[in-house]
C-alpha positions in Angstrom: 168.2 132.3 96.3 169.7 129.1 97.6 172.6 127.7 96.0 172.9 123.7 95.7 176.1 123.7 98.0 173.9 125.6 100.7 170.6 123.1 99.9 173.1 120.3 100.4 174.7 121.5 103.5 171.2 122.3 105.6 168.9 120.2 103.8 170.4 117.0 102.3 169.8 116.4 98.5 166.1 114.2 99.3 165.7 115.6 102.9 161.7 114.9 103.4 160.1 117.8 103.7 156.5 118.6 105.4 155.2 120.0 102.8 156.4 118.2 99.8 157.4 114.6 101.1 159.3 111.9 99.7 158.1 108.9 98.6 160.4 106.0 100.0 161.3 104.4 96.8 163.3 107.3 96.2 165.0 107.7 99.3 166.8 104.1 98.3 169.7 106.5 97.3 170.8 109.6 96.2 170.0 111.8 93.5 173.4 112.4 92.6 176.3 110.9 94.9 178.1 113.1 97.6 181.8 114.6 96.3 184.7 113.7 98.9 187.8 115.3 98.8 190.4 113.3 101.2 192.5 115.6 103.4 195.7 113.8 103.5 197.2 110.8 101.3 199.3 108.5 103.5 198.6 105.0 104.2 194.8 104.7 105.2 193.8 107.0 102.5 196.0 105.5 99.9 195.5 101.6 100.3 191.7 101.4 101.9 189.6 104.9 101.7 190.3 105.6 98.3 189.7 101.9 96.8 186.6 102.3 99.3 185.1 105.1 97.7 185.2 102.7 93.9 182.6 100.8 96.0 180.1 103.8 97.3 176.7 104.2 96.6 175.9 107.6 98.0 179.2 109.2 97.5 182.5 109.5 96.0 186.3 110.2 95.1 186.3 113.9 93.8 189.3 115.5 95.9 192.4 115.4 97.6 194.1 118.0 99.5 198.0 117.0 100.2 201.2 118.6 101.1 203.0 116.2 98.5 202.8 117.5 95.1 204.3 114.2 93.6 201.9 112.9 95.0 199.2 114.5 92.9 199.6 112.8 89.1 199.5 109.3 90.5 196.3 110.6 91.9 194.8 112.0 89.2 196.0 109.3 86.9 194.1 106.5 88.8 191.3 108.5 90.5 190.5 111.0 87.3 190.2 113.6 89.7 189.7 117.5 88.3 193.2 119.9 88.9 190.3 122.4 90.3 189.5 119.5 93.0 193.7 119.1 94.3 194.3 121.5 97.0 197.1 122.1 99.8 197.1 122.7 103.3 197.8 126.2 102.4 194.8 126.9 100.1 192.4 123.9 101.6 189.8 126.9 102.7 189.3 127.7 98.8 187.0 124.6 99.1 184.3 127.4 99.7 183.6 128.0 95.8 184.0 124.5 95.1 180.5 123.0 94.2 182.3 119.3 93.6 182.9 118.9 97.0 180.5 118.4 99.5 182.5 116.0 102.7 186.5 116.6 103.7 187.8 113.3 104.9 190.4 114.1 107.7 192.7 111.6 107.7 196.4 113.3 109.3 197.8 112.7 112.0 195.9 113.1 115.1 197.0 116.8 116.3 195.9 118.1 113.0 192.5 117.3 113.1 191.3 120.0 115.1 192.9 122.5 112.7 191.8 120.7 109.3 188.4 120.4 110.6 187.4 123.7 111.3 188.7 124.7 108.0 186.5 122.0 105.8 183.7 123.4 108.4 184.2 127.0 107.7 184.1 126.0 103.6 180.9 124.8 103.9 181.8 121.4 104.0 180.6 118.1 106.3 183.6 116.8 108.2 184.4 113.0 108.8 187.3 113.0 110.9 189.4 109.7 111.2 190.0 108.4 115.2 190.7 109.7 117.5 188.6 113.0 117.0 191.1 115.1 118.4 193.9 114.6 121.6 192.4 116.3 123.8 188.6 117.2 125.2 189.0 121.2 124.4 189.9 120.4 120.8 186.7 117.9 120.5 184.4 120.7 121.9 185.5 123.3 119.3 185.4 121.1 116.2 181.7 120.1 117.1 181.4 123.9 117.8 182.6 124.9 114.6 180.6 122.3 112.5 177.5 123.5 114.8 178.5 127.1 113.8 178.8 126.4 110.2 176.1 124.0 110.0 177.4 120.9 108.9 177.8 117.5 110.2 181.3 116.0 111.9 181.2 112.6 112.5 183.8 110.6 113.5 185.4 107.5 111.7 184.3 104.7 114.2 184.1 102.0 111.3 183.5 99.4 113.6 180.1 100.6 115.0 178.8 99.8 111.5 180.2 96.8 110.8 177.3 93.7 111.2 179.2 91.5 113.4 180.1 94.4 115.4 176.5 96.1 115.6 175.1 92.3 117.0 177.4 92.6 119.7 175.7 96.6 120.0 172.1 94.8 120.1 173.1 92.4 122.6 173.7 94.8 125.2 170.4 96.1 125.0 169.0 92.8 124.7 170.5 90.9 127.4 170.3 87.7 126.3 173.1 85.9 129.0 171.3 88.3 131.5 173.8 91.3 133.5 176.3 92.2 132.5 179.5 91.4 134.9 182.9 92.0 133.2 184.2 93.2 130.0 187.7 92.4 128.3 189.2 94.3 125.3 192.6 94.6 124.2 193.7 96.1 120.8 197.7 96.4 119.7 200.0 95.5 117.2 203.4 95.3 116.9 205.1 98.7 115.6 208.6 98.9 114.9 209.1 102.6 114.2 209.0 102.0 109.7 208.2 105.1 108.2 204.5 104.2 107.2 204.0 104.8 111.1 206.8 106.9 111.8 204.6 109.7 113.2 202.7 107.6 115.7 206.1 107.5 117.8 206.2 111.3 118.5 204.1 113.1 121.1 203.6 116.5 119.2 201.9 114.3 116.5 199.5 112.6 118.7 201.0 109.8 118.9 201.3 106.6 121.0 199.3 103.1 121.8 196.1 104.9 123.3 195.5 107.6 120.7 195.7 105.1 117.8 194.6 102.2 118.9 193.6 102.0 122.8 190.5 104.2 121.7 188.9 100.6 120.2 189.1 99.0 123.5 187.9 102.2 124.9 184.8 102.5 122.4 184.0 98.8 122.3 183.8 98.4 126.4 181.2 101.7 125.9 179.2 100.2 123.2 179.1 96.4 124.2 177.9 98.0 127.7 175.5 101.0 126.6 176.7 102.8 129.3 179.5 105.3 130.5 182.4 104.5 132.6 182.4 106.5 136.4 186.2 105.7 137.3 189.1 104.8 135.6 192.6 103.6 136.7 196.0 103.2 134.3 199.2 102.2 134.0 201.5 102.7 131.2 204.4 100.2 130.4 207.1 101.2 127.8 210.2 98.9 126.9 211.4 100.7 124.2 212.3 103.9 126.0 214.7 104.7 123.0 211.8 104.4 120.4 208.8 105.5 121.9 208.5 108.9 123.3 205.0 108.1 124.0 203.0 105.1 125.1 204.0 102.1 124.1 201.6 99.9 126.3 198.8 101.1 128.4 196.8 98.9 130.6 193.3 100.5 132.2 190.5 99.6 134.3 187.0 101.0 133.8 184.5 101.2 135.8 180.6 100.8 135.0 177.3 101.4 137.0 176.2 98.7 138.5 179.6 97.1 139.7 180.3 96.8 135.5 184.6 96.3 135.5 186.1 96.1 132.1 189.7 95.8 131.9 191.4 97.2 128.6 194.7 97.3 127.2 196.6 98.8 123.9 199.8 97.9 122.5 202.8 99.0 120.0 204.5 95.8 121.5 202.0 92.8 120.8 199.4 91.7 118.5 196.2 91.7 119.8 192.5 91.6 119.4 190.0 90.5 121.5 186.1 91.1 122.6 185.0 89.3 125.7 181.4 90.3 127.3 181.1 87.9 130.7 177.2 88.2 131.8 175.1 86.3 134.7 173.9 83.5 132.7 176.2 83.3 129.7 179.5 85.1 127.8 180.0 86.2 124.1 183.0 87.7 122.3 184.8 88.6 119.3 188.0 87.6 118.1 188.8 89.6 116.6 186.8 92.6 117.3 188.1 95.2 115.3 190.7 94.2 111.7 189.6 95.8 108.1 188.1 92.3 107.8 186.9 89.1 108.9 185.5 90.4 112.0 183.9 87.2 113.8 182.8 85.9 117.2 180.7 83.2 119.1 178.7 82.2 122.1 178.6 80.6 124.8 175.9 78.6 123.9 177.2 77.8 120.5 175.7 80.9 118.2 178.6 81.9 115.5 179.0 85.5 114.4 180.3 85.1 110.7 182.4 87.8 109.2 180.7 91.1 107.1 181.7 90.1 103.3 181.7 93.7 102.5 183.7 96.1 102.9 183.6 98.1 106.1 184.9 102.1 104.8 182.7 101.6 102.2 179.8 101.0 104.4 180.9 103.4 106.9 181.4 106.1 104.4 177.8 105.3 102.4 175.9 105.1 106.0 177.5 108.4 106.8 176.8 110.3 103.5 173.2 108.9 103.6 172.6 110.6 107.0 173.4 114.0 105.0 171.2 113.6 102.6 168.6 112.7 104.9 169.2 115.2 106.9 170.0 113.0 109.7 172.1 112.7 112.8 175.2 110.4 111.7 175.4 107.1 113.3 178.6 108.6 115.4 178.5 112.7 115.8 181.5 114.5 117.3 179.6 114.1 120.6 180.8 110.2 120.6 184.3 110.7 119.5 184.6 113.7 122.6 183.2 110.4 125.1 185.9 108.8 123.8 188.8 112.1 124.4 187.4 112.9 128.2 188.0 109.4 129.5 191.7 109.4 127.2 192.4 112.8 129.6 191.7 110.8 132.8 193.6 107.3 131.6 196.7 109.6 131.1 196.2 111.5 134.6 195.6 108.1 136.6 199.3 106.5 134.9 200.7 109.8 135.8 200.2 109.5 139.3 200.5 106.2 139.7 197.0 104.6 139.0 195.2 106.1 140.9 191.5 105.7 140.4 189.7 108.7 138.8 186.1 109.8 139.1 184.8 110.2 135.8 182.4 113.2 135.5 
């Protein structure tokens, strides 16, 4: 006999089925909304993916797993959330008997998402794991492994591929409308001064540094504004706060595409910025700026604006996402995208290691 955890896990609540299918009026949404616990409570959690999920369709707030008990009444004072649906790291893999929750939300610093992943896999649970996936290619392959193992989906938290301004940019590549593609420009950064709210990004063992959080959204947009992946990379890495950052503070890298496609990238803890540009045979669009929680926007170079979403973009991540479970359908970016993103992170750092040289992408 199947249990409704199981029935949720490898059939999604209003799967269609070939026997018994589903009208369409009632795959609008879900039968009952999807239960997410959030696995770990600093800022992204805290001040956008929990105010998020009050805006959800298809899913919602149930649980939180933390390694800050104080943290836990102001919690379940604003989120009601059940004392059987608070966990620690310690006893996260107890999720397994809980009904409630049917999605972990990874959201830790980047060399603890392998770990927390395959735990909320091995519960029975679907995985959304924040960016990067993972900080290296190994890890990627056994979290999609483990989800594969314990039949559930991972997907990664690329917000930006759903977000409308974003996807028009997505359509135009396969639409062509300035003809080829020649050049790309993307450049993504902000100004980090080492406050605790980002304290961990400055340390190495952590995952930190410029490419891991934030040189990934150059790296993603330059694949998804192209449809096609990079054969050769070259980097450099600049850092002028040797006594802050043990990591990268700037990295600067060249990628190349088929057909003679350069797109030259860059990430920053030392400057603000932001910035799309798509250079074609006949034509140029962009986005400025291309990826912020809001007021994504962009134009043309024939005089087409792109107006900013209104909505809210975790929300509309997180409902897209949820409605692929209970559909029973591949999420709109599997682990398989976020490991893209890890391989080509390897090679960046081995070209600014020995020197910038150019490396031959697999």
């Amino acid at each position: 006999m199947i249990n409704r955890r199981n029935f949720i896990k490898q059939s999604g609540l209003v799967a269609a089925s070939s026997v018994f299918p589903v009208p369409n009026f009632l795959m609008s949404k879900p039968l009952r909304k999807l239960g997410v616990a959030l696995v770990g409570l600093g800022y992204y959690s805290r001040d956008l993916l929990a105010p998020a999920l009050q805006l959800t369709s298809n899913c919602e707030l149930r649980g939180i797993v933390t390694g800050t008990p104080s943290k836990i009444p102001v919690w379940q004072s604003k989120y009601g959330i059940a004392d059987k649906n608070v966990y620690n790291y310690e006893n996260m893999h107890q999720l397994v008997n809980n009904d409630d929750i049917d999605i972990v939300y990874i959201v830790l610093p980047n060399s603890m998402h392998k770990k927390y992943t395959i735990i909320g896999a091995e519960a029975g649970k679907h995985v959304w794991c924040e960016k990067p996936m993972a900080t290296t290619a190994k890890d990627c392959r056994e979290m999609i492994a483990s989800c594969k193992k314990n039949k559930v989906q991972l997907t990664v938290g690329y917000r930006m591929q759903h977000e409308p301004v974003t996807q028009e940019i997505i359509q135009m590549a396969r639409a062509l409308p300035f003809g080829a593609i020649k050049k790309l420009k993307a450049e993504a950064g902000f100004y980090n001064g080492g406050g605790d709210g980002s304290h961990w990004k400055l340390h190495p063992e952590l995952g930190g540094g410029a490419m891991f959080d934030m040189g990934v959204y150059p790296l993603n947009a330059v694949r998804y504004a192209t449809q096609m992946e990079p054969i050769s990379v070259s980097a450099r890495i600049e850092n002028s706060r040797p006594d802050l950052f043990k990591v990268d503070e700037t990295t600067f890298f060249d990628l190349e595409f088929p057909d003679g496609i350069m797109a030259k990238c860059k990430t920053s803890f030392a400057e603000n910025i932001n910035h799309l540009k798509i250079d074609c045979s006949s034509g140029w669009y962009e986005l400025r700026p291309f990826q912020s929680y809001s007021g994504v926007k962009g134009r043309t170079s024939s005089g087409k604006s792109f107006l900013p979403y209104s909505g809210n973009q975790q929300a509309k991540q997180m409902d897209e996402d949820a409605m692929a479970i209970i559909q029973n359908q591949s999420p709109l970016v599997p682990g398989e995208e976020g490991l893209k993103d890890i391989a080509i992170v390897e090679s960046i750092f081995k070209s600014a290691r020995s020197g910038g040289n150019r490396i031959l992408l697999s």
